[in-house]
Structure formats: C-alpha cells, structure tokens
Backbone as JSON, one array per atom type, in Angstrom:
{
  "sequence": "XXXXXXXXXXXXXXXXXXXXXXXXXXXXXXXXXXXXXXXXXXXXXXXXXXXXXXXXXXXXXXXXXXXXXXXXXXXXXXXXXXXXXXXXXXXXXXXXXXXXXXXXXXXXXXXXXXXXXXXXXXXXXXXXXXXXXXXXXXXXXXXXXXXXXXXXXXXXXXXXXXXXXXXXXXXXXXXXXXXXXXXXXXXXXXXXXXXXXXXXXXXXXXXXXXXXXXXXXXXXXXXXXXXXXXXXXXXXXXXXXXXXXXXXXXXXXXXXXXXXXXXXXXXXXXXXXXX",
  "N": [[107.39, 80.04, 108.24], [107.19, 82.69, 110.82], [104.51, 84.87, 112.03], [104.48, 87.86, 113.05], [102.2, 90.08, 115.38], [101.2, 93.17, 116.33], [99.28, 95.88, 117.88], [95.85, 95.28, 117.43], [94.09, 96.79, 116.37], [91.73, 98.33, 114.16], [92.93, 98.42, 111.48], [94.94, 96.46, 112.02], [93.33, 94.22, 112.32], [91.85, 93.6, 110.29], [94.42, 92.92, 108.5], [95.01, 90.64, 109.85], [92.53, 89.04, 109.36], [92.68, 88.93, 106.25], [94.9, 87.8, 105.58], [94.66, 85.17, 106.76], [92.4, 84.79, 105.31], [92.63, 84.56, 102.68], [94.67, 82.84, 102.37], [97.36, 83.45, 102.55], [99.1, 83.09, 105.19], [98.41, 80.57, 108.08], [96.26, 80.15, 110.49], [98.1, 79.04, 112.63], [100.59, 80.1, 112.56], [100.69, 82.5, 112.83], [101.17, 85.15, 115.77], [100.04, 87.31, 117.79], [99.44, 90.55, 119.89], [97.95, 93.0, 121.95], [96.69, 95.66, 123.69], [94.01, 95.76, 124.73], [92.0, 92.75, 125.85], [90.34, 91.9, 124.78], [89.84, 92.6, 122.18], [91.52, 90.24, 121.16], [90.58, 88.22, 122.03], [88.35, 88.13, 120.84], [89.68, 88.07, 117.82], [90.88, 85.21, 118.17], [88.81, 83.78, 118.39], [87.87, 83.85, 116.53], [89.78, 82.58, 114.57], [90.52, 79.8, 114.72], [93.35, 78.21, 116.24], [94.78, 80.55, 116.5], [97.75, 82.23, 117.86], [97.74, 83.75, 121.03], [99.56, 86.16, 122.43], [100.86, 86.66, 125.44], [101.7, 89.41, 126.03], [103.7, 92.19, 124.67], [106.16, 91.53, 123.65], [106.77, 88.94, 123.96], [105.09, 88.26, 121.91], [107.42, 89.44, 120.13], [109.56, 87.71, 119.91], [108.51, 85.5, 119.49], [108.13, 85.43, 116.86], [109.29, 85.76, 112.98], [108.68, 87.57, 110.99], [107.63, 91.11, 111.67], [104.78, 92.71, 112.3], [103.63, 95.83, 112.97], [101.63, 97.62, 114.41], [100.28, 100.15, 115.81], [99.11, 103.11, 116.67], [100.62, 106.21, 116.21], [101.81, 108.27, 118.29], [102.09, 105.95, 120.18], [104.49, 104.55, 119.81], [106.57, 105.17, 120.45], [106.69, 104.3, 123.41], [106.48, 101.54, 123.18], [108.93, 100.68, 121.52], [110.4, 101.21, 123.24], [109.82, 98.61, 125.13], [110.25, 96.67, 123.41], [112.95, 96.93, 122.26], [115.21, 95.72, 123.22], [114.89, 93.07, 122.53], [114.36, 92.62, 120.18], [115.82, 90.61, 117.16], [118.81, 90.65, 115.12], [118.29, 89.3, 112.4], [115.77, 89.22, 112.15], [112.43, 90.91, 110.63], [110.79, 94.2, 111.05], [108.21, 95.28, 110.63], [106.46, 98.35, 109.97], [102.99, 99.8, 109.91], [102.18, 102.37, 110.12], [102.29, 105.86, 108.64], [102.93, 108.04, 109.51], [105.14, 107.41, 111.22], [108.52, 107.52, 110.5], [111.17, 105.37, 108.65], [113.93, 106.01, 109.62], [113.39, 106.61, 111.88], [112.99, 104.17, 113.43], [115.39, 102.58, 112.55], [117.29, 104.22, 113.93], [116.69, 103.31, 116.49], [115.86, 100.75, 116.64], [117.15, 97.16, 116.08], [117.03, 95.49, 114.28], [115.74, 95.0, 111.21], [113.66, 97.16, 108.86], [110.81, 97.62, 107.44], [108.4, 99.69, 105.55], [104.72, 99.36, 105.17], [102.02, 100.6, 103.93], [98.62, 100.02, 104.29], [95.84, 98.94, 102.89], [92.06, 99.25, 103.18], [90.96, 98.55, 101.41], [91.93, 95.81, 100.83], [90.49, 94.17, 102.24], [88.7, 92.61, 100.42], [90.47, 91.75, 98.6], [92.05, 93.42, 97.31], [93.05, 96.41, 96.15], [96.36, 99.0, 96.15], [99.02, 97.89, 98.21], [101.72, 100.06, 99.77], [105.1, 99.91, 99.21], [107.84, 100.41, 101.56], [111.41, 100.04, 101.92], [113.92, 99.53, 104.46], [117.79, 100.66, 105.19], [118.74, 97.98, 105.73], [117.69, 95.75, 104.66], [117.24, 93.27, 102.41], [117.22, 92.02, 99.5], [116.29, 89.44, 98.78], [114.74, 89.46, 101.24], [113.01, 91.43, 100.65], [111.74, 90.18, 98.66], [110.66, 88.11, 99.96], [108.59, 89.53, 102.12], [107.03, 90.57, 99.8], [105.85, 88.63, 98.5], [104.26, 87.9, 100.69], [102.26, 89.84, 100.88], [101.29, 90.32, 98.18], [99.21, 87.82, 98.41], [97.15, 89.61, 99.07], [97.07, 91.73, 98.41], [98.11, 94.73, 95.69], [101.61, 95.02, 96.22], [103.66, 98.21, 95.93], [106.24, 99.5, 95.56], [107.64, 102.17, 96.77], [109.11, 105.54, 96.7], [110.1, 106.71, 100.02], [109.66, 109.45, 101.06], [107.88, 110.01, 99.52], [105.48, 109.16, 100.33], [102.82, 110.26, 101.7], [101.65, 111.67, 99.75], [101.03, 109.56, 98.16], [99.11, 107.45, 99.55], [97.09, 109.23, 100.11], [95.85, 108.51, 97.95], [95.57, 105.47, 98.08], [94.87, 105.21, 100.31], [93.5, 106.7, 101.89], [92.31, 107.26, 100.09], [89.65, 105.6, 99.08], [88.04, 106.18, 101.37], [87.87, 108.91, 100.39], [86.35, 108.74, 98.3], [83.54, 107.08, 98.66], [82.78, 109.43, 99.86], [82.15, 111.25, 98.02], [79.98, 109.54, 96.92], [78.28, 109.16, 98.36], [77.1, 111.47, 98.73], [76.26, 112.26, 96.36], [74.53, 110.32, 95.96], [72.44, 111.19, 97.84], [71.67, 113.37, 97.28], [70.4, 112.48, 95.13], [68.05, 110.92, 96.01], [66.73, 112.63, 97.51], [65.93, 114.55, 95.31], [64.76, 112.82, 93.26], [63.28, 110.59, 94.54], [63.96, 108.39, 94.6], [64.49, 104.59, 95.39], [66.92, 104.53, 98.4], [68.33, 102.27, 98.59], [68.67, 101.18, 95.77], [69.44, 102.63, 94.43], [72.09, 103.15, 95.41], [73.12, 100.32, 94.97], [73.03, 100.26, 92.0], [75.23, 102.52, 91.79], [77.12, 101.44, 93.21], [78.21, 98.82, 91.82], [79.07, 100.72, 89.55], [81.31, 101.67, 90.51], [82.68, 99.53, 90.64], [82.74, 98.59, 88.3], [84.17, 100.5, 87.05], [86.19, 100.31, 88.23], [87.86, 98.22, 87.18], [87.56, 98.4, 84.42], [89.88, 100.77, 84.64], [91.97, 98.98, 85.51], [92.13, 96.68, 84.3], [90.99, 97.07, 81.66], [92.6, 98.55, 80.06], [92.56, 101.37, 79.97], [92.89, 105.0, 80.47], [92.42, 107.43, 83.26], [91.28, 109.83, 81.4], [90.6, 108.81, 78.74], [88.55, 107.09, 79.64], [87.08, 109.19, 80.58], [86.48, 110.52, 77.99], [85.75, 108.75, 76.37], [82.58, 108.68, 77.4], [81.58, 110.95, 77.72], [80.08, 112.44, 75.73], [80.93, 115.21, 73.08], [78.68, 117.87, 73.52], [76.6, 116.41, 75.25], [74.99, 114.77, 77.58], [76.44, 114.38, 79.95], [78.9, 115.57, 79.14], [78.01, 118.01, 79.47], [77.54, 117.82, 82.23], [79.55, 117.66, 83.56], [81.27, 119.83, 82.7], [80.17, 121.24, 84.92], [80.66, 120.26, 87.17], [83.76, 120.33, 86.56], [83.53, 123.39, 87.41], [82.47, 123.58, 89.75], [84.02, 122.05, 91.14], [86.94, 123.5, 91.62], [89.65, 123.49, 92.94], [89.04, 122.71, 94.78], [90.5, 119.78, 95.29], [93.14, 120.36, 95.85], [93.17, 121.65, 98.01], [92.63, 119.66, 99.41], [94.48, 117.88, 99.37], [96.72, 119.88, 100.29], [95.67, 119.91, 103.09], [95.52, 116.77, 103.97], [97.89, 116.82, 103.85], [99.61, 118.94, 105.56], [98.48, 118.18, 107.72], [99.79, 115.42, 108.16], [102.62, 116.42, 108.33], [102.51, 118.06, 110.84], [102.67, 115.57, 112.16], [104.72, 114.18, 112.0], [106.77, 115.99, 112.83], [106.24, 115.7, 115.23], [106.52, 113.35, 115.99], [109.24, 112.84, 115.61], [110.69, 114.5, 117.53], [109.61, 112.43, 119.65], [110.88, 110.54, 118.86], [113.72, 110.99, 118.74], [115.68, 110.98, 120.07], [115.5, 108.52, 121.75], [117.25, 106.37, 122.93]],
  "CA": [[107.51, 81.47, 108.56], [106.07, 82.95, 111.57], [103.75, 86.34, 111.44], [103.96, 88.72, 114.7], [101.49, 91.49, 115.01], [101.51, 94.1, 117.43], [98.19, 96.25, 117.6], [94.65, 94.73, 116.42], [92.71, 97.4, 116.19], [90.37, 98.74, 113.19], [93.87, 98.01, 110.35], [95.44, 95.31, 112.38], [92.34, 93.17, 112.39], [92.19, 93.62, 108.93], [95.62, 92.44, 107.83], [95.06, 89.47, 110.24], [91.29, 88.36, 108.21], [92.99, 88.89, 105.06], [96.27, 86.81, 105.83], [94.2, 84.24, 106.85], [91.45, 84.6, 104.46], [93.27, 84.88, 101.18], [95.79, 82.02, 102.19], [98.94, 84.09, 103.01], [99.91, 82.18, 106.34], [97.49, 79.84, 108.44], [96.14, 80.67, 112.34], [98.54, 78.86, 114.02], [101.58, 80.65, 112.12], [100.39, 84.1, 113.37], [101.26, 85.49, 117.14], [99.34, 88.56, 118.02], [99.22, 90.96, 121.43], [97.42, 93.95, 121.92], [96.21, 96.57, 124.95], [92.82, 95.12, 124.78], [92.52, 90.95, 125.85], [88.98, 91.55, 124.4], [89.79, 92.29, 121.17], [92.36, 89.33, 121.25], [89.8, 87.26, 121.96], [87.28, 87.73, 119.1], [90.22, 87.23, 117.29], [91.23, 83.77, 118.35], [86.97, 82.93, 118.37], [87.36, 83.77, 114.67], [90.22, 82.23, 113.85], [90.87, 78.42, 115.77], [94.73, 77.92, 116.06], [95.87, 81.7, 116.31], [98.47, 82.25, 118.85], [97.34, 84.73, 121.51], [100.61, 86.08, 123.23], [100.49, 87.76, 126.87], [102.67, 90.76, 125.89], [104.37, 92.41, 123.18], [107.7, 90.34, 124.18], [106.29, 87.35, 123.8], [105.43, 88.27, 120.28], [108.72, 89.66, 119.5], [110.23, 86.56, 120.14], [108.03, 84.01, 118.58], [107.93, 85.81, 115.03], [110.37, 86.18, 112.06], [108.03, 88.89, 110.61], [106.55, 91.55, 112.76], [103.89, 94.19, 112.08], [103.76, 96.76, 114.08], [99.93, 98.39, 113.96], [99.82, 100.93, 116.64], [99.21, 104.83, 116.98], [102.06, 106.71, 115.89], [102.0, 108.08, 119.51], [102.36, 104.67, 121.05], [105.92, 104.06, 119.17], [108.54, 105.62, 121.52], [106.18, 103.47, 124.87], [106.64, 100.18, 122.28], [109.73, 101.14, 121.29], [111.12, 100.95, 124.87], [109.72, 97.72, 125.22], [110.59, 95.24, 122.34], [113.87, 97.2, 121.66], [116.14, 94.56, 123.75], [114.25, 91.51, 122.27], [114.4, 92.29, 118.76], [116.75, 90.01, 116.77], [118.93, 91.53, 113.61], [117.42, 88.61, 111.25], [114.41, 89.91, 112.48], [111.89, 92.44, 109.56], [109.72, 94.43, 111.3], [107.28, 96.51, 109.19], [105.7, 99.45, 110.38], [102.19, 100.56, 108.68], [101.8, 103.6, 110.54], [102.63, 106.63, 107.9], [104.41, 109.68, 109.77], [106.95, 106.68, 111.32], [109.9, 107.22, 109.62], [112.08, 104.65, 109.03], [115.34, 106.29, 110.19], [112.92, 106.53, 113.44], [112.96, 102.97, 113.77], [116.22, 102.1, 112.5], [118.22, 104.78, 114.69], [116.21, 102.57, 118.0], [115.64, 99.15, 117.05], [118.65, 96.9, 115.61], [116.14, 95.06, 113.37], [115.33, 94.84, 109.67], [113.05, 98.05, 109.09], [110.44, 97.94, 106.2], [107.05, 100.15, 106.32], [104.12, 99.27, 104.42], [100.76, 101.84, 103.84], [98.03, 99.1, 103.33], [94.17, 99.98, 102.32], [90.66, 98.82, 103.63], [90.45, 97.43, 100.19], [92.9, 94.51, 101.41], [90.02, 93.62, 102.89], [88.75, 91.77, 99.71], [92.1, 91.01, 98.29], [92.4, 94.39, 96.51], [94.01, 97.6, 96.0], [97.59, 98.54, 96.44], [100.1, 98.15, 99.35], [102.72, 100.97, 99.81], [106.42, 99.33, 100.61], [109.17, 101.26, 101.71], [112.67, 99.43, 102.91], [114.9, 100.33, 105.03], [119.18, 100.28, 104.61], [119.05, 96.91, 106.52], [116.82, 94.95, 103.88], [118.36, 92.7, 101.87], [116.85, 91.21, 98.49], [115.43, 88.16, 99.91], [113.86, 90.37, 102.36], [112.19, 91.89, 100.16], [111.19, 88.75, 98.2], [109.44, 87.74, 100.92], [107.62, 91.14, 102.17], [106.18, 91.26, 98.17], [104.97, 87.64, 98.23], [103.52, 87.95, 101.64], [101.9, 91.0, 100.63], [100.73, 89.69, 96.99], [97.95, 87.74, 98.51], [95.9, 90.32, 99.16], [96.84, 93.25, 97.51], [99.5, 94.71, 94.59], [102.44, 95.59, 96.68], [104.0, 98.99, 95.1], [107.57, 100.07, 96.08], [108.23, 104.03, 96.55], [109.78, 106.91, 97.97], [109.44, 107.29, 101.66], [109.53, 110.75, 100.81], [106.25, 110.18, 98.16], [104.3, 108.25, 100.77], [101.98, 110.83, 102.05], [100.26, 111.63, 97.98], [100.35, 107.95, 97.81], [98.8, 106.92, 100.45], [96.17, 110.04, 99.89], [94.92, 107.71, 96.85], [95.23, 104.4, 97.7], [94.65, 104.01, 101.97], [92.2, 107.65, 101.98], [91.15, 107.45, 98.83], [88.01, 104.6, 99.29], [86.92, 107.06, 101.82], [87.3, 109.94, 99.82], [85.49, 108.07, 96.79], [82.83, 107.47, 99.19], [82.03, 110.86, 100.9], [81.69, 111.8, 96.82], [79.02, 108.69, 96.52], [77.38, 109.61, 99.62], [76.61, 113.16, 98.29], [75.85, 111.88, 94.84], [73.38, 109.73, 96.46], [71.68, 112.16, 99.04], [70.93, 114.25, 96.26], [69.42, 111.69, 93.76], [66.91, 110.16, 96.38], [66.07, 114.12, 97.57], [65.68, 115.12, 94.28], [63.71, 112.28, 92.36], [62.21, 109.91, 95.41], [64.42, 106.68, 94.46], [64.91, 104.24, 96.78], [68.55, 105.04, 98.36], [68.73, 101.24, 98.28], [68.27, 100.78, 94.71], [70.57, 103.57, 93.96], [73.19, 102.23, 96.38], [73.81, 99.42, 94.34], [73.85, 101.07, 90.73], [76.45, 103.12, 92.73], [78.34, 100.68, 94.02], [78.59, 98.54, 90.52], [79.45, 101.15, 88.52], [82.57, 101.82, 90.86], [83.34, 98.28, 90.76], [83.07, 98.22, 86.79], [85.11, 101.69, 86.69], [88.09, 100.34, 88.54], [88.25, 97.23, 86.1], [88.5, 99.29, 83.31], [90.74, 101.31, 84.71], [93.21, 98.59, 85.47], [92.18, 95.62, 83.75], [90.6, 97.21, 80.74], [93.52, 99.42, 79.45], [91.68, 102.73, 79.76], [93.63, 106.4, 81.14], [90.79, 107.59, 83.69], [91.16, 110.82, 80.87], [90.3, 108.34, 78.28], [87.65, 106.74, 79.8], [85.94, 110.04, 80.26], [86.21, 110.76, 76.72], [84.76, 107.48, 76.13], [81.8, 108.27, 78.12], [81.7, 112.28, 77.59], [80.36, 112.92, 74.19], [80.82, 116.45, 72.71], [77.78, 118.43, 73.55], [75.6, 115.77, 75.56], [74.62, 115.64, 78.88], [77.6, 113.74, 80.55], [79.76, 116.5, 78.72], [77.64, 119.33, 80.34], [77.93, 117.89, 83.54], [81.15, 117.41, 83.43], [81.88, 120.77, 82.44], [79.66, 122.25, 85.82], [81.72, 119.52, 88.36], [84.6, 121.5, 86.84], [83.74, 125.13, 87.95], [82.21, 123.68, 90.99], [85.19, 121.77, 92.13], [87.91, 124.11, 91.08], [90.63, 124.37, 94.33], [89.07, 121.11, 96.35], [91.56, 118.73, 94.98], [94.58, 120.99, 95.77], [93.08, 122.01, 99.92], [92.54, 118.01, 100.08], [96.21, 118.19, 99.5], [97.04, 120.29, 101.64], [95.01, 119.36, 104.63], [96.29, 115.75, 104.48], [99.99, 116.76, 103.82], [100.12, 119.75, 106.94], [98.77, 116.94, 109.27], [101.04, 114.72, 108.06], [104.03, 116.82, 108.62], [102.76, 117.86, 111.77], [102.44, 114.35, 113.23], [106.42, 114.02, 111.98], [107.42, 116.97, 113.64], [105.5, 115.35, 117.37], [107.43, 111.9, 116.31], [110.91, 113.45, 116.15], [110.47, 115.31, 119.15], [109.17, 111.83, 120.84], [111.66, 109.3, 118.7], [114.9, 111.3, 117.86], [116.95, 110.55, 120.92], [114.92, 107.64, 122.69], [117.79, 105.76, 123.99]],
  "C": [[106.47, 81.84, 109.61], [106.14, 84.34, 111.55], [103.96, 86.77, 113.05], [103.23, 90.09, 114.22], [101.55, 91.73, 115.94], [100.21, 95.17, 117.21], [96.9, 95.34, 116.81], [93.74, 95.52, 116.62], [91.85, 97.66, 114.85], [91.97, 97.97, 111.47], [94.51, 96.52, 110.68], [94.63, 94.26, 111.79], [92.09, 92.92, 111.01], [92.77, 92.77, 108.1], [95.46, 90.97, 108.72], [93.85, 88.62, 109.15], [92.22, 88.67, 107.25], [93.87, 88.2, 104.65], [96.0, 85.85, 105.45], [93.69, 83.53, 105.34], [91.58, 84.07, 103.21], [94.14, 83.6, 101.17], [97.45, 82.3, 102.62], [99.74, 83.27, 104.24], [98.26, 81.65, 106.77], [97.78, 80.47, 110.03], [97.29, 80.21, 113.1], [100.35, 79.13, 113.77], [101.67, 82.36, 112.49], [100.03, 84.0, 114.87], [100.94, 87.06, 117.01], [99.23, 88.84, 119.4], [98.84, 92.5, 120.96], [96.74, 94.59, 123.23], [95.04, 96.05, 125.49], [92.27, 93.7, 124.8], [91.32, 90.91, 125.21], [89.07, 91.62, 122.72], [90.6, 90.52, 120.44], [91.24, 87.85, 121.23], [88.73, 86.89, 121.25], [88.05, 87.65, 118.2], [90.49, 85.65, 117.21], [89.76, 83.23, 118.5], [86.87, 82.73, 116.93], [88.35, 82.76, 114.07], [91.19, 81.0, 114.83], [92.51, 78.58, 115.81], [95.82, 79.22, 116.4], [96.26, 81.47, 117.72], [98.28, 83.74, 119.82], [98.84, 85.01, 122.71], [100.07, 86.83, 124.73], [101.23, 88.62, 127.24], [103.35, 90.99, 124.33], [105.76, 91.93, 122.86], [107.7, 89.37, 123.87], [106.04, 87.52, 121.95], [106.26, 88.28, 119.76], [109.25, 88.37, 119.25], [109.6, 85.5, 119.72], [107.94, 84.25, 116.84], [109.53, 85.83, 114.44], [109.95, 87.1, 111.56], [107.55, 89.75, 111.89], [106.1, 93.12, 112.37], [103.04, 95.05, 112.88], [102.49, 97.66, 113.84], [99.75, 99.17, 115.15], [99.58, 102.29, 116.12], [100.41, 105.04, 116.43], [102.68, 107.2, 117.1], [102.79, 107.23, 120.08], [103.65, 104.45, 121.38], [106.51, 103.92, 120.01], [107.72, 104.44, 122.95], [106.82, 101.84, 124.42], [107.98, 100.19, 121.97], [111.13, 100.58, 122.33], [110.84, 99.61, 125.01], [109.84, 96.41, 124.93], [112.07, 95.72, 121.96], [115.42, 96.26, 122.3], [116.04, 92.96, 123.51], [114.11, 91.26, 120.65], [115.59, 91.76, 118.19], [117.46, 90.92, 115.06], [118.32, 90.57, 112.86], [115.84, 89.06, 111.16], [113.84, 91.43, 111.14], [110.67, 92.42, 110.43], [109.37, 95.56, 110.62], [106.26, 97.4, 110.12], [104.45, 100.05, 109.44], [101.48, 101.85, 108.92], [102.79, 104.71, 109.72], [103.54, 107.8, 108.5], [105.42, 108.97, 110.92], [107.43, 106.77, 110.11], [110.48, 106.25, 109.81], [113.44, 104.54, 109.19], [114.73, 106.09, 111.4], [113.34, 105.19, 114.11], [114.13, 102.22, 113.51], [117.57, 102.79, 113.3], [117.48, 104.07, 116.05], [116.19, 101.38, 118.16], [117.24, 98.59, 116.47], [118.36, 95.73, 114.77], [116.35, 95.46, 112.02], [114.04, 95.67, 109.64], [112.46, 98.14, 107.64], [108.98, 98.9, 106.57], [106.48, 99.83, 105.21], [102.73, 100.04, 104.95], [100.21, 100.58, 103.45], [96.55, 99.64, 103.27], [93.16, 99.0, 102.96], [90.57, 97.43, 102.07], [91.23, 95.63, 100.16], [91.76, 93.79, 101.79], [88.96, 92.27, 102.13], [89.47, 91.83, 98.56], [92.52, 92.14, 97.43], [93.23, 95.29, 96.91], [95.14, 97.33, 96.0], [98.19, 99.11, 97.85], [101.14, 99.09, 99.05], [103.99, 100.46, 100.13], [107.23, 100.28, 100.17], [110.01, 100.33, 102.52], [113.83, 100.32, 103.16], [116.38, 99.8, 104.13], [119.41, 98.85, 105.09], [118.35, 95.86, 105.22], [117.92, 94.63, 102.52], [117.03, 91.7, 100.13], [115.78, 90.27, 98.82], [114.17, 88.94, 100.6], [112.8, 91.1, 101.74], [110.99, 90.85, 99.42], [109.53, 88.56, 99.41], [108.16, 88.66, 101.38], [106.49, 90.9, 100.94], [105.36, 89.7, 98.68], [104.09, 87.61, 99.03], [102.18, 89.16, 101.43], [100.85, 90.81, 99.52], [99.45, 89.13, 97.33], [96.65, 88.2, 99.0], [95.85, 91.6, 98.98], [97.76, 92.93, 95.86], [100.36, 95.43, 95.27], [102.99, 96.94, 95.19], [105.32, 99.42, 95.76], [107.46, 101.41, 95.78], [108.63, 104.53, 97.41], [109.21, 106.45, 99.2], [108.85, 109.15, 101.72], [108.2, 111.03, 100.0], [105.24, 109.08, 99.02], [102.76, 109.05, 101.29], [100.92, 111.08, 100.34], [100.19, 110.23, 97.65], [99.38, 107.24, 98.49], [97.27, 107.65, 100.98], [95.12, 109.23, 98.91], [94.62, 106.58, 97.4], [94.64, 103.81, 99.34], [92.91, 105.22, 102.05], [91.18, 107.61, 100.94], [89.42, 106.67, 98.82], [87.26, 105.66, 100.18], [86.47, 108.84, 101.18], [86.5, 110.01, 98.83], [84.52, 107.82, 97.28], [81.97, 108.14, 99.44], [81.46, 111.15, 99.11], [80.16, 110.95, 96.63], [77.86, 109.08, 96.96], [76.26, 110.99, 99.43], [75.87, 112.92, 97.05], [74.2, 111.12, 95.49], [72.02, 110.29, 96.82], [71.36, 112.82, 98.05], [69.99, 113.34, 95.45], [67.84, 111.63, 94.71], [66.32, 111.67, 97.43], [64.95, 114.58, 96.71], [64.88, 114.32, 93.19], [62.98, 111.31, 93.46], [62.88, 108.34, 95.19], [65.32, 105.91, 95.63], [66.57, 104.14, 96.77], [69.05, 103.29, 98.67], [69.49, 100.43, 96.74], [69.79, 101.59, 93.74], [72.18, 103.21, 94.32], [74.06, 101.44, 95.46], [73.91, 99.62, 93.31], [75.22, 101.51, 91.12], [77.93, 102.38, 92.56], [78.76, 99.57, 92.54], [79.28, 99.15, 89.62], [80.97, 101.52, 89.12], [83.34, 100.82, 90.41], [83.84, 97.94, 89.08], [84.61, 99.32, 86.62], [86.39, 101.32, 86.4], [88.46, 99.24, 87.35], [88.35, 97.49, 85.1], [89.63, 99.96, 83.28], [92.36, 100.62, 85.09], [93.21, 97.05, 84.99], [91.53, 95.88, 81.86], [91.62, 98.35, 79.24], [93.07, 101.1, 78.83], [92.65, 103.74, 80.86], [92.39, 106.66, 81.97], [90.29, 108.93, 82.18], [90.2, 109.83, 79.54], [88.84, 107.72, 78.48], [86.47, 108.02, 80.25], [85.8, 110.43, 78.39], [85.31, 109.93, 76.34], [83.14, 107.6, 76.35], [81.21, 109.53, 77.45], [81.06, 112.79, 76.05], [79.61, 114.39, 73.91], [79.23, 116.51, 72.81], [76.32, 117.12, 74.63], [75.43, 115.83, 76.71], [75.49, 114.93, 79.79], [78.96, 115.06, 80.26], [79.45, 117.84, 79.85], [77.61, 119.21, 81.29], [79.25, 117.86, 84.36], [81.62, 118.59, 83.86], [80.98, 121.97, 83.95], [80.42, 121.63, 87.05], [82.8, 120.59, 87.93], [84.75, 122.44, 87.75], [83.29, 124.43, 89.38], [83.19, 123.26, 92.21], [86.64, 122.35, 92.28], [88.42, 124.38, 92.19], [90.37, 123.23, 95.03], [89.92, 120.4, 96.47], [93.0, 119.29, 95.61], [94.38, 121.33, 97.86], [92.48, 120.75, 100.28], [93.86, 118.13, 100.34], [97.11, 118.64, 100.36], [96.61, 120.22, 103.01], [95.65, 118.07, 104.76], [97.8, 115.4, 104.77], [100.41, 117.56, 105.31], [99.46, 118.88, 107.79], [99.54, 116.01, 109.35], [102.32, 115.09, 108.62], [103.98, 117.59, 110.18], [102.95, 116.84, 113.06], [103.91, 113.73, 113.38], [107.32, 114.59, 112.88], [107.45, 116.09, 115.39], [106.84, 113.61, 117.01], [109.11, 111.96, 116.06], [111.43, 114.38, 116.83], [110.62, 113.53, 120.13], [110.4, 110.63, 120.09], [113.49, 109.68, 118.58], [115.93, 111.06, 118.55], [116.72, 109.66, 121.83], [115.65, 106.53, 123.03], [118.36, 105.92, 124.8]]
}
C-alpha cells in the first residue's frame, strides 16, 4: 500500500512521524509534496527512504491512499490541479474540518473519506474522527480504520456532528491546557512553587485522569464523586468553579461552531461550482 500526502505543515508532519513511528507504513511507502521544498526536506533528513515528489501530480499518481493536509482555502487551487489525475480506486481523505465531503465528491471522481485527527496522535493516542463518503466501500473502510488504529482510536460519525467532536478531541488538548496554564500561574503566584515542579504534578495527574477515564471504568461525573467528598475542600472548590464558570462552556460553543459555519459558507462560495 502506498501513502500520498499533500501538505506537511504543523498536522501533516505529524501524521507522517506517527505513521512512521508507530509502524503504520515504512519511509519508502509514503510520497509527500508540499509549497515549501524546505520543509520536505527535514522530512526526508528525518526519515531515510521517504519519497519526496516534485508536485502534487506526482503524488497523486504514485499513491493508493492520499491525505490531503492543506488550508481549507487552498482546496478549490488543489482541487484544479489533481482533479484530472485522480483515479476512481483511488481514497482520498481530507482532514481539514469545514471541507465537506459533497465538496470533494461533486469535483474529484475519487473515493472521498475525511478524517479530524488530534496532536495527541502524536504519541499514539486520542481519537481520530472518520467520516465516508457515498463512494466508500467496506474494504475501504477496513483499511482507513486499520491504517488509522496505529496511532489513534478511529471513531466513525456524523459529518453533520463533526464540529462538537472535533471541539473535544482535536481543540480539546489545547483547551485542557489554557485551563492548566491558568491553574498553574496562579499556584506559583500565590505560594512561590517552582512552576517546574508543579508542571509535572500537572501533567501526571492529567495523564492518570485520562486512564481512569477510559481504561479504569470511571463516568468523568463519577470520578468527581470519587474525589469530591461531601463538605471537604475538593467539594467547596468545586462548588466556586461552578458559579465562576457558569456560560463559558456554552460561548466556547458557540465561538468554535459560528467560525466553523462561517468557513463553510467561504468554501461553498469557492467549491460549489468549480468545474
């Protein structure tokens, strides 16, 4: 099986180390092209054997897979360019979120799957988002999941439910984060401890969290109970995060959903009649 990628920037580069890394395909099974010959080339320094193409044509045509990592912008320029070279046996996967995949299946004449994947891919975690198109065939999928498997937990859903999914599992690390970050900045303010020291409590207790939460058979509701006990001081803080966060969760929501749906609106304006 051969891998085509298309973009290597900050996600691309990513899904290429993790391919590799994890075992999924080997360097000289993956063809990659991208705007930049410089990034291209600390790729192929990192990884002996990869195939460095000299256009996005050249990729098309040497892959059976192909993952498409650009801008959402870019599409309709890309679009124009691989859309006479793509084969129907051909699955290309899109992991850019406000492509639709009617976008891509009313232009290309391809096998149209999209997958949302996460930072956390980056050591072999979290989950992948797949959505298939009407062209995808069993098999097709087969493959997608296994390819996918070694370095995340592929999840099948809506296209229509990808934006609140994709809020948890691609934004979420950074929104779990910005919370740490703050948590932090206050501690080593407010008692003098080194923000090293703290750091890594921090960063453990996330790491324990999630393993309860999906290897330990704990609800997150549960595992506050667990933790929470009536009247103590986990309870009472609890109960002041409440009032303090009351409405954030809901204008996260909405801030990531109305950019979402305006970036849909700009890509069926720029994809809806592009032949």
């Amino acid at each position: 099986m051969r891998i085509g990628l298309i973009g290597t920037g900050s996600m691309g580069s990513l899904l290429i180390d993790s391919f590799i890394y994890f075992g999924a395909i080997t360097p000289q099974q993956l063809f990659i092209s991208n705007r930049s010959q410089e990034k291209l080339l600390l790729l192929s320094e990192r990884h002996e054997g990869l195939n460095v193409s000299l256009n996005n044509v050249d990729t098309v045509r040497s892959c059976d897979i192909l993952f498409v990592c650009v801008k959402p912008l870019q599409f309709a320029t890309l679009i124009q360019e691989i859309k006479d070279h793509v084969r129907s046996d051909q699955l290309l996967v899109s992991i850019t979120s406000p492509v639709q995949i009617h976008h891509l299946e009313n232009n290309l004449s391809c096998k149209i799957a999209k997958v949302i994947p996460s930072v956390t891919h980056k050591v072999g975690s979290g989950a992948s988002l797949v959505m298939y198109g009407s062209r995808i065939q069993k098999n097709d999928q087969q493959i997608l999941h296994d390819l996918l498997s070694f370095i995340s937990k592929p999840i099948e859903i809506k296209e229509t439910q990808a934006r609140i999914n994709s809020d948890f599992t691609s934004c979420g690390p950074a929104f779990m984060s910005f919370f740490l970050i703050k948590w932090i900045d206050a501690a080593v303010e407010m008692t003098g401890i080194s923000r090293e020291e703290i750091t890594c409590l921090a960063s453990e207790m996330m790491l324990g969290t999630g393993k309860l939460l999906t290897q330990g058979g704990l609800t997150p509701l549960q595992l506050q109970d667990l933790v929470a006990v009536p009247g103590g001081i986990t309870a009472q803080a609890l109960s002041q995060l409440n009032h303090s966060l009351d409405g954030v969760f809901h204008n996260l929501i909405t801030t990531t959903h109305n950019k979402y749906v305006e970036d849909v609106e700009k890509l069926n304006e720029l994809l809806g009649d592009i032949n």
